[in-house]
TIZA-225192 format. One record per residue (C-alpha): residue in three letters; x, z, y. Coordinates in steps of 0.5 Angstrom, whole numbers, plus 500, padded with zeros to 3 digits. Layout:
N
ALAXZY ...
//
This chain:
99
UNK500500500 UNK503499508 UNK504504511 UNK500508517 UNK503510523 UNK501518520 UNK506516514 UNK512512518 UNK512518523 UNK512523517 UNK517519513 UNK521518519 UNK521526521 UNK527528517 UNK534525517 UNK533519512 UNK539515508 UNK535509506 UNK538503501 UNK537496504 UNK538490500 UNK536484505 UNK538477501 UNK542479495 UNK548484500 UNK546492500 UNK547496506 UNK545504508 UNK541505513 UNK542514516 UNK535514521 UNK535520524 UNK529524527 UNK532523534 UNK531515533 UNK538513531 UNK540509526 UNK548508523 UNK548503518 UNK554502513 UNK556497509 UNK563495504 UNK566492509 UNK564495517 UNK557498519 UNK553499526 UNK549503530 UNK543502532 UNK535505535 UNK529504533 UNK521507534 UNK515507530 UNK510504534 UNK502500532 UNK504502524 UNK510498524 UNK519500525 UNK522497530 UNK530497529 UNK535494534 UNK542494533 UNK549494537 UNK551487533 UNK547485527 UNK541480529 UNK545479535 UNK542486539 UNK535483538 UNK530488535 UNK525487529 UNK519491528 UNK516490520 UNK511494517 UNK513498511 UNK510497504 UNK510503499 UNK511499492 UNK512505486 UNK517512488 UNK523511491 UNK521503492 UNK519500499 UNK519493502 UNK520491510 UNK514487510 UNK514481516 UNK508479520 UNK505474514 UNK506479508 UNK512476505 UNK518481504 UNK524481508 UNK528486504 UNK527493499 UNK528499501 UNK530505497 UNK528512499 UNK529519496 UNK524524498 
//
């Protein structure tokens, strides 16, 4: 199910260590409460913001995307599973969240 904003604001109330696989390469992205994300990766990282806003994250990095912000919906697959969802439903990549 996509999440509401109740559940984004509640997931995203604590510190989360977030696995990311966008098209094959993987990452972790640190959200902390303050609205900040630091994401790592085998070769490098990059920091960056983001906000809950009408039902969707809205992330902004420093470099990645070339500094352009991205807003998706969350979609809760089974347990740990998520999925960034874009705007026609597609999946833009998995997320693996620990409770």
């Amino acid at each position: 199910q996509i999440l509401s904003q109740q559940d984004l604001e509640t997931l995203f109330s604590k510190e989360r260590d977030i696995k990311i696989i966008l098209r094959g390469f993987s990452y972790y992205g640190l959200f902390k409460p303050n609205g900040t994300i630091k994401a790592t990766w085998s070769t490098g990282g990059d920091k960056g913001l983001y906000r809950i806003e009408n039902g969707q994250i809205c992330t902004r990095y420093r470099a990645l995307r070339n500094g352009s912000e991205k807003c998706l919906k969350i979609y809760h697959v089974k347990g740990e599973e998520y999925a960034y969802v874009g705007p026609d439903g597609s999946v833009y990549a998995n997320l693996f969240i620990k409770e």
